[in-house]
One Martini backbone bead per residue (centre of mass of N, CA, C, O) as a GRO file, in nm:
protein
  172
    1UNK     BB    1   1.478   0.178  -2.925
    2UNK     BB    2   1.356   0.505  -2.842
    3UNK     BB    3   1.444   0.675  -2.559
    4UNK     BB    4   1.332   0.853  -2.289
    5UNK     BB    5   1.512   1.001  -2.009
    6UNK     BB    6   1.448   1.099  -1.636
    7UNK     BB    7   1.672   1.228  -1.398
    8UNK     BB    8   1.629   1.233  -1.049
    9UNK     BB    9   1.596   1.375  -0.753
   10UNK     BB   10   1.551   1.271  -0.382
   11UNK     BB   11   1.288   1.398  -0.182
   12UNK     BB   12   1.193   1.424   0.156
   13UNK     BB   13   0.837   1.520   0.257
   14UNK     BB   14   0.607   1.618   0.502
   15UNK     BB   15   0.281   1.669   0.452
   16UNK     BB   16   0.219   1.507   0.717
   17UNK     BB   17   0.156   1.316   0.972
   18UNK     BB   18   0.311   1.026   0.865
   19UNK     BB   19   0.334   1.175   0.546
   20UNK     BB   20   0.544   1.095   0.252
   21UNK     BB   21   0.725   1.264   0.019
   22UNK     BB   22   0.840   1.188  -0.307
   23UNK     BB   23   1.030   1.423  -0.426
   24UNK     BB   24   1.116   1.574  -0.774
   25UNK     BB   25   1.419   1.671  -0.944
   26UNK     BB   26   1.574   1.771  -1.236
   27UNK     BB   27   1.876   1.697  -1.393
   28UNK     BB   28   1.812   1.522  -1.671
   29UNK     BB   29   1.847   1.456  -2.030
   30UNK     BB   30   1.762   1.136  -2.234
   31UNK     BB   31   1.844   0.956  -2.525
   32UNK     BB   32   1.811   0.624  -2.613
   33UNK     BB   33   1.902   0.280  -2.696
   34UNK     BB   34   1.661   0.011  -2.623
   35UNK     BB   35   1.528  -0.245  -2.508
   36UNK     BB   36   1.266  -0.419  -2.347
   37UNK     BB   37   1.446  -0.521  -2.060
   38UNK     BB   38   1.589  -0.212  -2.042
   39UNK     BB   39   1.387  -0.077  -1.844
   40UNK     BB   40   1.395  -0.175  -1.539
   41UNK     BB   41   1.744  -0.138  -1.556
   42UNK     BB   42   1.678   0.172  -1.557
   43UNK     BB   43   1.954   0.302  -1.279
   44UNK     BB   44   2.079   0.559  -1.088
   45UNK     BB   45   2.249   0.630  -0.870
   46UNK     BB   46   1.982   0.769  -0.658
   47UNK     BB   47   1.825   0.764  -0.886
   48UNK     BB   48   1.552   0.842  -1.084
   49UNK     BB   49   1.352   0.701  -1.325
   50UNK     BB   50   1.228   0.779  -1.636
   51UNK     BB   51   1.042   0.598  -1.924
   52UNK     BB   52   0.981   0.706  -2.250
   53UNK     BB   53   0.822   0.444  -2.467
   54UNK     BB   54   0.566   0.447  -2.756
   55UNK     BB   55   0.357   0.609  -2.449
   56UNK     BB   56   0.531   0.471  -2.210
   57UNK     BB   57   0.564   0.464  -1.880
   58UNK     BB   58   0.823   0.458  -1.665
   59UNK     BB   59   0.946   0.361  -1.293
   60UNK     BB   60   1.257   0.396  -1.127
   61UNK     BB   61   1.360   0.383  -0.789
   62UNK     BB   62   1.112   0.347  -0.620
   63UNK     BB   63   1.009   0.262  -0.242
   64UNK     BB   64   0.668   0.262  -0.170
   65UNK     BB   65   0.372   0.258  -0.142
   66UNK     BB   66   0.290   0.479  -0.328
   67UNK     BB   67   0.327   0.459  -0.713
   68UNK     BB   68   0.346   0.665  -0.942
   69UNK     BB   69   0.341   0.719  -1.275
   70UNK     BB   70   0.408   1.008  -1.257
   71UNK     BB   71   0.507   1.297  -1.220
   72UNK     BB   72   0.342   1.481  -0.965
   73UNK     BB   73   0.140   1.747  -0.859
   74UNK     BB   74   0.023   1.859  -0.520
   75UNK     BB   75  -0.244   1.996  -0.428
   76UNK     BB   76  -0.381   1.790  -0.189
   77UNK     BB   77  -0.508   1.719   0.123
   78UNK     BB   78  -0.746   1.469   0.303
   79UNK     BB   79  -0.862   1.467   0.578
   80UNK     BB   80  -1.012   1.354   0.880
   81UNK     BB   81  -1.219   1.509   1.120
   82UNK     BB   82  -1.552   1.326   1.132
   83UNK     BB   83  -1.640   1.014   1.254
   84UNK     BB   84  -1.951   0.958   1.353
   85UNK     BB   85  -2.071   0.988   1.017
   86UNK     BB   86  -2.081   0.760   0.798
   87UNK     BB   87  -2.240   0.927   0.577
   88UNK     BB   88  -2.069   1.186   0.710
   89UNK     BB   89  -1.767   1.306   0.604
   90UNK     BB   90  -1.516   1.495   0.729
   91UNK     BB   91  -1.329   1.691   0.512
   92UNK     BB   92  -0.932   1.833   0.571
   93UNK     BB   93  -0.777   2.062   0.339
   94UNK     BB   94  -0.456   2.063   0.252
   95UNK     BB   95  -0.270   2.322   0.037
   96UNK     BB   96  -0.016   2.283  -0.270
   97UNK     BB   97  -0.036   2.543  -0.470
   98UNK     BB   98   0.217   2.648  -0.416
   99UNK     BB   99   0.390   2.449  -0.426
  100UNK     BB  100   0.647   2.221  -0.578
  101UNK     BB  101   0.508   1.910  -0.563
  102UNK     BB  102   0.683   1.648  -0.724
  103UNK     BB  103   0.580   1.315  -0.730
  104UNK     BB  104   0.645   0.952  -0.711
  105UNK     BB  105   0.577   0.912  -0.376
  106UNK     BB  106   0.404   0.740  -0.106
  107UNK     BB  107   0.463   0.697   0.265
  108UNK     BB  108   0.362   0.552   0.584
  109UNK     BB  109   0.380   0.571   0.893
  110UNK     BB  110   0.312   0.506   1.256
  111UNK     BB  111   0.225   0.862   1.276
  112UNK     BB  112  -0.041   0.745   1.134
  113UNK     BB  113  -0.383   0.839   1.322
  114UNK     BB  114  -0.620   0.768   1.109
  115UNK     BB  115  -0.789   0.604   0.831
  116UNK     BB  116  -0.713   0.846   0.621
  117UNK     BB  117  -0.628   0.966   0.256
  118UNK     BB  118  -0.640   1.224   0.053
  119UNK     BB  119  -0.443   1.256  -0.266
  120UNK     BB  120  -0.453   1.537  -0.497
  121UNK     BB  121  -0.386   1.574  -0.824
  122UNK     BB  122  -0.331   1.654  -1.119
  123UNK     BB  123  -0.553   1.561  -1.353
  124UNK     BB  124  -0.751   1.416  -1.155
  125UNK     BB  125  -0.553   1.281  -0.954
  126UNK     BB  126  -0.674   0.998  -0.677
  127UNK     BB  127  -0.585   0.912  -0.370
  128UNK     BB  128  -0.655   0.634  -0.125
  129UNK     BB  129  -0.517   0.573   0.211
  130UNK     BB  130  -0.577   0.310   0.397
  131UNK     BB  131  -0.546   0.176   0.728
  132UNK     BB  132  -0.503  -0.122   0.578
  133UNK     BB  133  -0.293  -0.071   0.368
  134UNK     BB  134  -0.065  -0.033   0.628
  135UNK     BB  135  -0.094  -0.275   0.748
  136UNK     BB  136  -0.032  -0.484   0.525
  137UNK     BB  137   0.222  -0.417   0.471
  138UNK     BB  138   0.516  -0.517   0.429
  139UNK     BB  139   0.676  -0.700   0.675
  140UNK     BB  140   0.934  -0.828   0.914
  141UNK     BB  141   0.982  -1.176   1.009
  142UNK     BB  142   1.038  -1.396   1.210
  143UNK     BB  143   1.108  -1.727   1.253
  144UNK     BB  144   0.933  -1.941   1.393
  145UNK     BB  145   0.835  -2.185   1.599
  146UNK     BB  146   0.756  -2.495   1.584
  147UNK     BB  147   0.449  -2.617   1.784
  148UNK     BB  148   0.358  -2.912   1.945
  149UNK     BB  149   0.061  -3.086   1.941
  150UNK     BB  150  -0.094  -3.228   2.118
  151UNK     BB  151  -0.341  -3.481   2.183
  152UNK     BB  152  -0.644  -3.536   2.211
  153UNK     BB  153  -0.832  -3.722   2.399
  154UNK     BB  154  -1.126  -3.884   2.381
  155UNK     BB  155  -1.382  -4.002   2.451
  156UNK     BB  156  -1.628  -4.293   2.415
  157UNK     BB  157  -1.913  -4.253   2.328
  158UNK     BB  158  -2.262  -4.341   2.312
  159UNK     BB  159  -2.506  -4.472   2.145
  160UNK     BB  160  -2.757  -4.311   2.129
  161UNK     BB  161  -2.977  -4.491   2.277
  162UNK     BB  162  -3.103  -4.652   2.510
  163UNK     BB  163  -3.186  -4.937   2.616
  164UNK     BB  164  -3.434  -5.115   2.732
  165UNK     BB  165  -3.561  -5.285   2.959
  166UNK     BB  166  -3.766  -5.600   2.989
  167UNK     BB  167  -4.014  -5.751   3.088
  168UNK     BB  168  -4.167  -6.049   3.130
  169UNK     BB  169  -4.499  -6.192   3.018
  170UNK     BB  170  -4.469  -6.435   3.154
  171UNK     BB  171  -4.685  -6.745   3.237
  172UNK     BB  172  -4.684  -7.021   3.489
   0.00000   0.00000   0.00000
């Protein structure tokens, strides 16, 4: 199966504060015939790789947040302005189209303070980063240990209601 292969270097970008984009600039392109099973495993040292086999591409070697499908340019960004009317949110847009940015990664540090972000890339593609998906993000948790815990006995409680005494009313 023929595949064409574009190898990029990858440089980190902050776009806004908190929020990293991994640009790519082009290194080499290649033809070569490979399996269906070694798509994923085409990546050399350091590079990211685009695999386009069939009309299908894949991208190897990033590690963010969102992983875009194909290298895209960076329109703009929209941070929110002002959240006090949920029905209208203010949003302020950042833009780069001066700018050559071409990403296949966006990644959120812990110094992004919104709530969300808006990335509107070329071609109308547009993502948007909510403070949940962040939070979400799988981290390194170490090991707790397990406290056993105590069983509590409760007493044993009376049934239903009490019976009532009753004089009896016999005659003598």
């Amino acid at each position: 199966m023929k595949a064409l292969i574009d190898y990029f270097n990858v440089e980190k970008v902050e776009l806004i504060k908190g929020v990293i984009g991994y640009k790519v600039n082009l290194v080499k392109e290649e033809n070569r015939d490979i399996n269906g099973e070694e798509i994923e495993n085409i990546n050399s040292e350091g590079l990211v790789t685009l695999v386009r086999v069939n009309g299908s591409e894949a991208i190897n070697g990033v590690n963010a947040l969102l992983v875009l499908p194909t290298p895209l340019k960076l329109l703009r960004v929209g941070i929110p302005k002002d959240l006090q009317n949920n029905e209208n949110v203010q949003v302020e847009y950042l833009t780069f189209f001066d700018k050559d940015y071409r990403l296949v990664g966006v990644d959120v540090t812990s110094d992004f303070d919104k709530q969300f972000v808006i990335l509107e890339f070329e071609g109308g593609y547009t993502r948007v980063i909510s403070i949940g998906l962040i939070n979400d993000k799988p981290k390194l948790q170490k090991a707790r240990k397990k406290k056993s815990k105590k069983r509590k006995r409760s007493v044993k409680k009376s049934s239903g209601r009490q019976k009532v005494k009753s004089k009896s009313s016999g005659k003598s």
